[in-house]
Structures are given as structure tokens and as C-alpha cells.
C-alpha positions in Angstrom: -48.8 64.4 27.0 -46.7 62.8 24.3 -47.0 59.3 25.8 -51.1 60.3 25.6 -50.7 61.5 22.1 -49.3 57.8 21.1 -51.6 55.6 23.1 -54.7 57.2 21.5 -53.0 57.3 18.2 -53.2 53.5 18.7 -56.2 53.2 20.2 -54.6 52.5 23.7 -56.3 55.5 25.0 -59.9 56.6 24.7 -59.7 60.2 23.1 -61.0 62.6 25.9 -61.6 66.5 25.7 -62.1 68.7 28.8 -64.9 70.7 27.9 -66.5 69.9 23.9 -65.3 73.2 22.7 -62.2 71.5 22.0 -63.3 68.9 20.3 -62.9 71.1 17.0 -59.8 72.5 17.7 -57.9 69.4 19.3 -59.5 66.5 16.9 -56.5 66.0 14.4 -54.4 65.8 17.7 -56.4 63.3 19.5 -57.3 65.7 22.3 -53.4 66.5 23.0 -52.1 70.3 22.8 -49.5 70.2 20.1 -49.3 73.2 18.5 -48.9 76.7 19.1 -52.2 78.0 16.5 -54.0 75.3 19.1 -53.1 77.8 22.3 -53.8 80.8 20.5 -57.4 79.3 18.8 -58.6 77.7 22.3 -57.9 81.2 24.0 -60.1 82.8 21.4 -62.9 80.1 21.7 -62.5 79.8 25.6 -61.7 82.9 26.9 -62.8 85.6 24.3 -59.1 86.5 23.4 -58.6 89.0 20.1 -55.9 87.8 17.6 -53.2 90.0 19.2 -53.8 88.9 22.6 -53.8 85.2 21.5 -50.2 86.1 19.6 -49.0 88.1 22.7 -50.1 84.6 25.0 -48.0 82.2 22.4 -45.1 84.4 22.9 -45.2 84.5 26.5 -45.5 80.8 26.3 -43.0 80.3 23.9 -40.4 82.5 25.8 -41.7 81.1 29.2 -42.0 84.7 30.7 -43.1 83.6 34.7 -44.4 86.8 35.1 -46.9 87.4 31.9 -48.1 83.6 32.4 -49.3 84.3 35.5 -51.1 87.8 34.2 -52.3 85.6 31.1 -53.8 83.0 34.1 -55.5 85.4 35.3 -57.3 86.8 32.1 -58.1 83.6 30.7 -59.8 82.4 33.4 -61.9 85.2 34.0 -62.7 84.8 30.3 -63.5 81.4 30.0 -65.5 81.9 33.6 -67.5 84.6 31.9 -68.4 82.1 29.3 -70.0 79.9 31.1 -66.6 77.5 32.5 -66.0 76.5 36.0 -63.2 78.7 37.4 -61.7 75.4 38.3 -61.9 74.0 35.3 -60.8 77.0 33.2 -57.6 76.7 35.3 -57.3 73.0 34.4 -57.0 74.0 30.6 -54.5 76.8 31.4 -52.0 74.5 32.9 -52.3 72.0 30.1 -51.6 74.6 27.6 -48.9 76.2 29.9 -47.3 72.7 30.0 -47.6 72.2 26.0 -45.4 75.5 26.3 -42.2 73.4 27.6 -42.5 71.4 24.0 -44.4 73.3 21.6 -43.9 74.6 18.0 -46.1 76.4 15.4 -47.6 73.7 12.6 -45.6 74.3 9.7 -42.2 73.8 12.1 -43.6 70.6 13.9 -44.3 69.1 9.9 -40.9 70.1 8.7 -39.5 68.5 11.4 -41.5 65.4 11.3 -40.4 65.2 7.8 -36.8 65.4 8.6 -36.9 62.9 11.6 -38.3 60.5 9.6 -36.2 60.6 6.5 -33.6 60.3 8.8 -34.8 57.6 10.9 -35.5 55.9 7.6 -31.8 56.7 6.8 -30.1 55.1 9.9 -32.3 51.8 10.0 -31.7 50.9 6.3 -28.6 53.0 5.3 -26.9 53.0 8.9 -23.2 52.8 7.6 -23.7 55.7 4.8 -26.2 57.7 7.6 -23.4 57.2 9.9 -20.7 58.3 7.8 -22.4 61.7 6.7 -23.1 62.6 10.2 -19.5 62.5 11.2 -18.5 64.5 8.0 -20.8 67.2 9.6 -19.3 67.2 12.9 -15.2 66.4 11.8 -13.7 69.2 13.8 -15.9 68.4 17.4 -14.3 65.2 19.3 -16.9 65.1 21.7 -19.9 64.7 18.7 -17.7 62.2 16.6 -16.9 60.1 19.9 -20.8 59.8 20.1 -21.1 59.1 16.4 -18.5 56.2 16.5 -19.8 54.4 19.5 -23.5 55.3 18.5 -21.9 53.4 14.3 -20.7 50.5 16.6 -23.9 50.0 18.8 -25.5 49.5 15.0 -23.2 46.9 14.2 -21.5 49.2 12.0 -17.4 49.2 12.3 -15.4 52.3 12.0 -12.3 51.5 10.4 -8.6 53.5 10.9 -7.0 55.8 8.5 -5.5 54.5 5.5 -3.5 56.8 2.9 -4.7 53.9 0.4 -8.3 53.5 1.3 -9.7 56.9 3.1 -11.4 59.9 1.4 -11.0 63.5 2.6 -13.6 62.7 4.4 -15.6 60.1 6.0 -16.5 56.9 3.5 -18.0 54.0 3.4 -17.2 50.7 2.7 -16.7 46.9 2.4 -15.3 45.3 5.0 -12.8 42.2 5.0 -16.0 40.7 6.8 -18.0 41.6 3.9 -20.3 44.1 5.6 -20.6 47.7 5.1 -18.0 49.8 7.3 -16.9 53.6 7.6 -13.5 54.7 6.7 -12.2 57.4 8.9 -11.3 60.8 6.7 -7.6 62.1 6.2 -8.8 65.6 6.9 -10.4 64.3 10.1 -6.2 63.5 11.5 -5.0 66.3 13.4 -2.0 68.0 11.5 -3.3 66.9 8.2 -4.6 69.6 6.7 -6.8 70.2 3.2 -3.7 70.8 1.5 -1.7 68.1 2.1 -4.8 65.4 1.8 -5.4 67.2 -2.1 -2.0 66.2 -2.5 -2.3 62.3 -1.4 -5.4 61.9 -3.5 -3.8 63.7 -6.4 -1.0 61.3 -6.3 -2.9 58.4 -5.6 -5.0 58.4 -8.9 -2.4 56.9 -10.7 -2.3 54.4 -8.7 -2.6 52.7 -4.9 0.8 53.5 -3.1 3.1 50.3 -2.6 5.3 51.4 0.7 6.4 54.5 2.6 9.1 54.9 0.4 6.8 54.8 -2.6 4.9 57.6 -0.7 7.3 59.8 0.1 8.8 59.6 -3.4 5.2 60.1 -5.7 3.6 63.2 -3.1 5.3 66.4 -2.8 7.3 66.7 0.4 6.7 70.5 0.4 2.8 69.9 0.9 3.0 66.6 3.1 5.6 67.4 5.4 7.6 65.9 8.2 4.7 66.9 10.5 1.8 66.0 8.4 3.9 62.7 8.1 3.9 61.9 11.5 0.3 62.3 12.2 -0.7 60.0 9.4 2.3 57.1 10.8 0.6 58.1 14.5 -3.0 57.8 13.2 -2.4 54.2 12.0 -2.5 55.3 8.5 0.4 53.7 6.7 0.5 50.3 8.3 -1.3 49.2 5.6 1.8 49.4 3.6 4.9 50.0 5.7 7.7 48.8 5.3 8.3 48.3 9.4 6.7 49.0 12.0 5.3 52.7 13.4 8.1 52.9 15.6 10.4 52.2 12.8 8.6 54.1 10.5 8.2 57.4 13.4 11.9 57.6 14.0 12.9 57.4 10.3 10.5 60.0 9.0 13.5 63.1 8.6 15.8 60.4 6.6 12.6 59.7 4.2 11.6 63.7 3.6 15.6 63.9 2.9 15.5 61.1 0.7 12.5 62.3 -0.9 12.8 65.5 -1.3 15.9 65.3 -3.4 14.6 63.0 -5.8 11.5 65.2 -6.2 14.1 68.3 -6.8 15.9 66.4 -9.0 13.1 65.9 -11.2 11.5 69.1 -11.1 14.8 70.7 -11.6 15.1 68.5 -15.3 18.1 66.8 -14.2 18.4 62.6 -14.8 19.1 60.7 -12.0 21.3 57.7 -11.9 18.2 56.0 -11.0 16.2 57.4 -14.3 17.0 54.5 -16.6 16.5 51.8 -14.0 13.2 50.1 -13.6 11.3 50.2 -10.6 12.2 47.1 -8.9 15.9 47.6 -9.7 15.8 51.3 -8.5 14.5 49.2 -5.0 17.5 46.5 -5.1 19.9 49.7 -5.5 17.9 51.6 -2.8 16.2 49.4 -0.6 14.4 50.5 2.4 16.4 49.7 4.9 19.0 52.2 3.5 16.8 54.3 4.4 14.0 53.3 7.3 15.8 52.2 11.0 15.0 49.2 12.3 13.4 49.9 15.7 11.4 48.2 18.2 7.6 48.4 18.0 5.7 50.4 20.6 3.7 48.8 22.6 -0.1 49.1 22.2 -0.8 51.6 24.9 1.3 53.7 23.1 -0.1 53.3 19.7 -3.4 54.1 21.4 -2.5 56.8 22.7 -0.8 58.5 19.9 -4.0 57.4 17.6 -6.0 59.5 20.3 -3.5 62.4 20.1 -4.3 62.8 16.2 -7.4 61.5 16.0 -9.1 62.6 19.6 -10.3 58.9 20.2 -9.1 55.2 19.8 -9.4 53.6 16.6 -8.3 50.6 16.6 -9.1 49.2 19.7 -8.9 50.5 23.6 -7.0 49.8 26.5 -10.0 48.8 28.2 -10.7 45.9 25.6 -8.9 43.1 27.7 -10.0 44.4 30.8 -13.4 45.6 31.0 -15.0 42.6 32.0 -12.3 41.0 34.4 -12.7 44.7 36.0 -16.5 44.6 36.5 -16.3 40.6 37.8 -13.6 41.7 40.2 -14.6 44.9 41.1 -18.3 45.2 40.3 -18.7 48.9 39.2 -18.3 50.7 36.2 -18.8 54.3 35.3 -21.8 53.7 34.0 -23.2 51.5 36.8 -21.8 54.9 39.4 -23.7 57.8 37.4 -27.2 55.5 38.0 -26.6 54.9 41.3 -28.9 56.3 43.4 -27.7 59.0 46.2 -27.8 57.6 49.8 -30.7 59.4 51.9 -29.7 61.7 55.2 -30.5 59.8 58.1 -30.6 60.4 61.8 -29.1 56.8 62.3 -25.5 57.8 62.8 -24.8 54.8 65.1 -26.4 52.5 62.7 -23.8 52.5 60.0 -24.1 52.9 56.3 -24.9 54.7 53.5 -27.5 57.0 55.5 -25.2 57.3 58.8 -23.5 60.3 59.6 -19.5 60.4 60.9 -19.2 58.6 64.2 -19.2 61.3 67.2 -20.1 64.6 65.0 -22.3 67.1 66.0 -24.7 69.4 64.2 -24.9 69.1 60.3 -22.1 66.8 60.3 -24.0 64.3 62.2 -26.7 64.1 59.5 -24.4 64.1 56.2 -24.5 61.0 54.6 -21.5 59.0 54.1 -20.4 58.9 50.4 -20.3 54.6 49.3 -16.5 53.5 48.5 -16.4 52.5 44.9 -13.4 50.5 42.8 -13.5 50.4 39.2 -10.6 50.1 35.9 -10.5 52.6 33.7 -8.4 55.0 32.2 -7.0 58.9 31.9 -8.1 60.7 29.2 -7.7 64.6 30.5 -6.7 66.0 33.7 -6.8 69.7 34.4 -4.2 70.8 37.8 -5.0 73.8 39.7 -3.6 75.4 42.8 -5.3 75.5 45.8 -5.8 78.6 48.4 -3.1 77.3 50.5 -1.0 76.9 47.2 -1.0 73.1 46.8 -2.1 71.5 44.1 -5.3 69.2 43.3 -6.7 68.1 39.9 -10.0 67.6 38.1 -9.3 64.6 35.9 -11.8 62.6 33.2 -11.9 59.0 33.5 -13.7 56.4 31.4 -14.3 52.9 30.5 -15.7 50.9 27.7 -19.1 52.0 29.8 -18.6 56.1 30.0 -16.9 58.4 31.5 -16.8 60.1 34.9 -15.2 62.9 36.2 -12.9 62.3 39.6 -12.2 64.7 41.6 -8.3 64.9 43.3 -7.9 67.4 46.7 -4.2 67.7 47.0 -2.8 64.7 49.4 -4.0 61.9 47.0 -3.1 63.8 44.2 0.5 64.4 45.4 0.9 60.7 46.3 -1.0 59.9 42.8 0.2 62.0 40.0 2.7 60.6 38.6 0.4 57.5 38.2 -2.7 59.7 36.7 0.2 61.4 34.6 1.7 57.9 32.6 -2.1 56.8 32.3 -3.1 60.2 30.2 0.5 59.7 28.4 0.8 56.2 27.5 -2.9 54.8 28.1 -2.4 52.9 30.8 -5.5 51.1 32.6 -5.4 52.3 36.1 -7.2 51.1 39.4 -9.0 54.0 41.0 -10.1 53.7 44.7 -12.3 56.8 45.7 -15.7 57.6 47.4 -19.3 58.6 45.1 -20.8 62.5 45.9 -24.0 62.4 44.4 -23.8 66.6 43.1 -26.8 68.8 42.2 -25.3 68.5 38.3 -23.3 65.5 38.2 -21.9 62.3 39.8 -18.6 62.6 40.6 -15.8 60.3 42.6 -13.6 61.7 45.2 -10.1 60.4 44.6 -8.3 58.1 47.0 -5.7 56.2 45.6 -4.7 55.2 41.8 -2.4 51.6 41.1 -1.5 50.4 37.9 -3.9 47.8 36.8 -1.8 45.0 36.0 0.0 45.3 39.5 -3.2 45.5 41.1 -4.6 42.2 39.5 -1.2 40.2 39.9 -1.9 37.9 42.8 -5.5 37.9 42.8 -6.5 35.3 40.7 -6.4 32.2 42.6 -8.1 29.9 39.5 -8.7 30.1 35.8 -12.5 28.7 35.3 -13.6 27.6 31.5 -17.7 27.2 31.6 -17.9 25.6 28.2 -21.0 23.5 26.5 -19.5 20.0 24.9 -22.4 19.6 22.2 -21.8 23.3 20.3 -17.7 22.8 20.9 -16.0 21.9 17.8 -12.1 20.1 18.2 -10.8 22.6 16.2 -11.6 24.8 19.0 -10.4 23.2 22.0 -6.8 22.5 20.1 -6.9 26.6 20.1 -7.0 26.5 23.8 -4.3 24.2 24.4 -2.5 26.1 22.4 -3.4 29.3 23.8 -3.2 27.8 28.0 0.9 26.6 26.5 1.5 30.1 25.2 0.3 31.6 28.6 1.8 29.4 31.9 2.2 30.9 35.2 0.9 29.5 38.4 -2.6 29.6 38.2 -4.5 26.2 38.1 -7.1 25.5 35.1 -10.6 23.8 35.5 -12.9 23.2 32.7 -16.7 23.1 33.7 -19.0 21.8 31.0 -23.2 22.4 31.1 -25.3 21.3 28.6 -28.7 21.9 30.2 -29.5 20.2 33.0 -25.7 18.3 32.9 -22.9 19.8 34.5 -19.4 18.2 35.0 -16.3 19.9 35.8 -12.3 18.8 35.0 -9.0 20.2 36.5 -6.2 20.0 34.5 -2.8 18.7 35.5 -0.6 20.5 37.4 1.7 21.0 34.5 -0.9 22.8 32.9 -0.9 26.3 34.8 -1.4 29.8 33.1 -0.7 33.1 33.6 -4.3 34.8 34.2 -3.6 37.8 32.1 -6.4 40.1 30.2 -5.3 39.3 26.7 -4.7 35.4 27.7 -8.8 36.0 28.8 -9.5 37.4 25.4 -7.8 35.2 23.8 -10.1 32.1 24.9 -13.4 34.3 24.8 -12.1 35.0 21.0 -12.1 31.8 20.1 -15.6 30.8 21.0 -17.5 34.3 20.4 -18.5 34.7 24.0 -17.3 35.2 27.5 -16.6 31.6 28.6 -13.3 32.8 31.3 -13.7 33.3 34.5 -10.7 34.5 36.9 -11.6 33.5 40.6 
């Protein structure tokens, strides 16, 4: 009815009206059913209904009562029969306007919400990055809703960029880019463990001026409001690297030694005494005291780990995902994706058990077994983002764990031996964000699609070995040498034992080159990105 309703809008559709009583009532509509004063206005014209009876039809409609449609069936077409309509034809009208029920409104709802949807349609295609913005402000405390917004922002062209205790609002902003388009600037509030409170505080402190380190910080906003916790969520969320000193790992682990610091110099002042420091300037109060008297040096984490802690406070990744390198090498290797395994189709029952395949049942089963179809083996990269363990009737454990990809997510399903010979794997991929292999079988539910666990690997240690040649498809007349000196440079920076071969197409001309022997790389995700970085596409191929 709706896909009626636009074609004869357009003139795609002649406008067409079952019986020319309708013709008054449906003509603003083009002959569709769309509101509920239509039901209630053909049921008086049709089949003789009073004003109450109409009402009491519209609610039985609108609350889709099985039982009063059917009495209502029955008195409109008597109704309408008496008034001169086929009983056939009476019924015709009945189901049209019991199928406007599954959609329907009143008029002055379906208007108001016209309005809305397309002032805010208007919104998102010429405002995307402020539209964008205020939607996430409405939904800040639901992860599932701002996970949608931020890939829905990105899908626009619209980047969402990380925390920053010098750049972000209480809330979700908008603006300018280093590329000089419009982005949104994820809201302190919006970090787990930094509360209304402390962010007050930070924007308080940072009207007088953009903070200039950690240290700088810690000494201008009250320690007693931005605390050691609140502290660490803004150094897990990303938000000081925009001024730190050191790293986050640096940063993390010398948090306690900056609140001490702090904190006395705040109590200090508040208390009226001078400090030795007092008659210093600033930069000579940083040669007495510099940082590193008070920040350890440590080694970074690694960037699984800073993903993961980002999703810890912020309930997604910010700054980039652990699938990033590997999503494509995953679906030319393994040639599924969550995505690709929740529109799969379910295989059919099939009496062919001898045959093989999807349809065939288990070789020598009898009865129903015979005839269940057998679930297709899938492969695919992804990640652990939630697993919930439960114990079985016979007291061993299984687990229900979330999976996704740069495509979606998918639930997999883990009966107790694979998850005892798994869990330790599925446990450091939900703590540290490591990309995992998953090996399992697709059952096509009444619900959802799910994926019967099997076996999980480590990515990395799956993919060593595999690669057998590093393939560069590249076009000679839209290269630039600036570009192929990055490659060198980036094929030095990477060797292994994988050989290198350069095809080049341009049209209809195709060529190909293998590069010396000395010349071997390492065929590793971020060596991949690396090349496709430099040329704005996916020119690598791993074979």
C-alpha cells in the first residue's frame, strides 16, 4: 500500500477505487487507506455504521483485537451487501482496511509526524555533523543507540573524533576537523566514570585558558572533584593525549604521584600559605619541577589494549578498531563476514541424505535425524566483545558470546567441549581486543542467525604461513613517484619471506614485475594498510 501510495503520487500508477463511493473519501490519498477518520468514514458510507460503531471498529483495528475484527467482518459486510455491494467485494474492502490497520494513524498524528520526519531528514542531508551530534546527546547513557549513531555519522562521511579535555563539551560537539570538514567531538560526560561534577570542574578551569600538559591539569582542577578514578577514565578514553607529557601507559601508572603532587599545591593555596614555587614564573616552576619528577617513564601499551580500555569507558572504539588491518585480508582469505552469515539463506530439508550438502541429512540416521539439514561450516575474523558463561544440567560450563566485525555482529553459541578447549582464547580477545579466528557451523533460528562454536585461534597465528605472495595491482598513468618511493620504503621497513610482484593495468594493458629476491616482506595487516594508505584504495593482495 505505501509503495501504491508513491507510484500514483508520481503518476507511476493509475489512481483506482474499488467501488466510486470511495472516490470522495480516498481522493487526497490517491485511492490508498491512510488514515484512521478514512476506516471509520468508509464504514459509515459502505456499511451503514453509526459514529460509535465506526469509533468502536478504529479501536479494534488500532489494538488489532482478532476476535472483534472478525465480528466487525461480519457486520460490515452484511452492511455494505444490504447496500447494494457484492458480498465478495464488500470483503475485498474489509481486508484493505484491516491491512491499513498494521500502519495506520489518525490525521492530525500522521501530519505531525510528516512534519517531524521531514525537518529532520532536511536536518541530516544538509546539517549531518550538527544532526548527528544532537542525536547522540539524546541517547549518551545507551551504548547500543550511540554505536548505531557513530557508524550511521561515519556512513555520512562524518568523523567522530575521541575525547579531548581541551576540545570536548559536556556533551557531544561539533567541529572542524584537521581535514577541514565538519566532525563530532565525543562529550566528557559521555566517559564512563566522569561524572557532571567533575566535567563542571574541567570546563570551569579551562576558561582561562587551554591546558598545556597533565601536570598543568592536575595543578589548575580541583583534585577533590576530578579524582584518581575520574583521572583514569579520561587517560583510558584517549582524552589527554592531546597534551601528555608521555604516553597513556606512562601517564596510567603515574596518576596517584600526580593527585599527590596536586593535591598539595592546591591545599597550599587554599590554605593562604606561599609556596616556594609562588615567586617563580611558570616556566622556571617547570625547570624546578619537571615532569619526569613526577610522571614514570613506562612502555606504551600496545593498540589492542588502548582499544580496549577506550571501549571500557566509552562502550565502543574510538579511535580506530582491531578489525581495521584485517577486515579485508579476512574476507579475501576466508570469504565470510558477519554480515554476509545473517543474509545467508537457511539450507532446505531434503530427503537426499546420500547426496551430500547443505540439504542432506547425517550419513546412516534414521527418523527426523535423517531429514535435518546440515548446518554450512563458516570461517570468519572478528572479535570478542561480551561473553556471558552459564552452567550446564550436567554442571559444565558453555557460553553465549557476541562477536563482530567491521560488518556486524553475531552471536556464537559455545556447548561446553569447545568452550573448555577455547576460553582462555575468547577470554584475552574480550580483555585485550584481540582479533580471533572463529571456526563454527551456521543454525538458521526462528529469531536469529547464530554460529555454533568449534574452535577459536589467534589471528595472527592463524594467518602466519599462509601467504605464499604479496601481489600490488597498481595503474602506471594515475601513479605519482612520490608514491612508489613510499612503497619502497614501506616493503624495507616490512621483510620477511614473502616474495613481491607488481602487476600494472591500465585498460586494456597489463604487465606484471617480481621483484628481486632481496626484496621480501613480511605480509602483515598493518604492512597491507600501509600500501592501501598510500594510494587511497585497496591495491594489496596476499595470495
Amino acid at each position: 500500500m505505501v509503495g501504491d501510495f508513491i507510484d500514483r503520487k508520481h503518476g507511476r500508477k493509475q489512481i483506482q477505487y474499488e467501488v466510486p463511493q470511495l472516490e470522495s473519501i480516498l481522493r487526497e490519498t490517491y485511492g490508498v487507506i491512510v488514515y484512521q477518520e478514512q476506516v471509520m468514514q468508509i464504514a459509515r458510507e459502505l456499511a451503514g455504521y453509526s459514529l460509535g460503531q465506526a469509533d468502536l471498529l478504529r479501536r479494534a483495528m488500532g489494538k488489532k483485537k482478532a476476535e472483534e475484527m472478525q465480528k466487525h467482518r461480519e457486520i460490515f459486510v452484511k452492511g455494505a451487501v444490504e447496500r447494494g455491494l457484492a458480498a465478495e467485494q464488500a470483503g475485498g474492502i474489509y481486508d484493505l482496511m484491516e491491512k491499513f490497520a498494521e500502519y495506520g494513524f489518525n490525521k492530525s498524528h500522521s501530519a505531525a509526524y510528516a512534519v517531524i520526519t521531514y525537518r529532520t531528514a532536511y536536518l541530516k542531508a544538509y546539517y549531518t555533523a550538527e544532526f548527528m551530534a544532537a542525536l547522540m546527546a539524546t541517547e549518551m547513557g545507551d551504548t547500543d543507540a550511540l554505536t548505531r549513531y557513530i557508524a550511521d555519522a561515519r556512513d555520512h562521511g562524518v568523523r567522530v573524533l575521541s575525547p579531548d579535555v581541551n576540545a570536548s563539551q559536556k556533551s557531544f560537539s561539533v567541529e572542524k576537523g584537521v581535514d577541514g570538514k565538519k566532525a563530532v567531538r565525543f562529550g566528557l560526560e559521555a566517559i564512563k566514570g566522569v561524572g557532571g561534577i567533575a566535567v563542571e570542574s574541567i570546563l570551569e578551569a579551562r576558561a582561562d585558558g587551554p591546558f598545556k600538559s597533565v601536570m598543568d591539569f592536575c595543578l589548575r582542577v580541583p583534585v577533590r572533584k576530578v579524582n584518581k578514578k575520574v583521572l583514569e577514565a579520561l587517560t583510558m578514553a584517549g582524552a589527554f593525549d592531546g597534551i601528555a607529557e608521555a604516553n597513556r601507559a606512562s601517564i596510567f601508572s603515574s596518576i596517584e604521584a600526580l593527585v599527590e603532587f596536586a593535591g598539595g599545591e592546591q591545599e597550599e593555596r587554599e590554605l593562604g600559605q606561599a609556596s616556594l614555587f609562588d615567586s617563580f614564573s611558570a616556566g622556571e616552576v617547570r625547570t624546578v619541577t619537571p615532569a619526569t619528577a613526577v610522571i614514570r617513564n613506562e612502555e606504551d601499551w600496545p593498540d589492542s589494549r588502548k582499544l580496549a580500555q577506550e571501549k571500557q569507558v566509552v562502550g565502543f572504539y574510538i579511535s580506530g578498531h582491531p578489525m581495521d588491518p584485517w577486515q579485508r585480508i579476512c574476507e579475501d582469505w576466508l570469504g565470510w563476514n558477519t554480515g554476509r552469515i545473517k543474509s545467508s539463506e537457511a539450507p532446505k530439508k531434503s530427503k537426499g541424505a546420500e547426496g551430500g550438502g547443505w540439504g542432506a541429512g547425517r550419513p546412516g540416521a534414521r527418523g527426523p535425524e535423517r531429514f535435518r539439514p546440515q548446518r554450512p561450516e563458516v570461517k570468519l575474523g572478528g572479535l570478542v566483545t561480551e561473553m556471558r558463561e552459564i552452567l550446564t544440567k550436567k554442571g559444565t560450563k558453555m557460553a553465549f558470546v557476541q562477536f563482530e566485525d567491521l560488518r556486524g555482529r553475531i552471536e556464537l553459541v559455545a556447548f561446553s567441549e569447545p568452550y573448555a578447549a577455547s576460553q582462555e582464547v575468547i577470554r584475552r580477545s574480550l580483555s585485550d581486543a584481540l582479533p580471533v579466528l572463529v571456526t563454527g557451523e551456521v543454525e538458521h533460528g526462528e529469531e536469529a542467525v547464530k554460529v555454533h562454536l568449534r574452535s577459536v585461534e589467534p589471528l595472527a597465528e592463524a594467518h602466519k604461513g599462509r601467504v605464499q605472495q604479496v601481489v600490488l595491482t597498481l595503474n602506471p598513468s594515475g601513479m605519482k613517484p612520490e608514491q612508489m618511493h613510499e612503497v619502497k620504503k614501506i616493503l624495507l621497513q616490512n621483510r620477511g619471506k614473502c616474495p613481491v610482484r607488481i602487476d600494472f593495468v591500465d585498460g586494456g594493458f597489463k604487465t606484471f614485475m617480481n621483484l628481486p629476491k632481496t626484496v621480501t616482506v613480511s605480509p602483515t595487516p598493518e604492512m597491507v594498510e600501509s600500501v592501501n594508505r598510500i594510494f587511497g584504495m585497496d591495491v594489496v593482495r596476499l595470495q
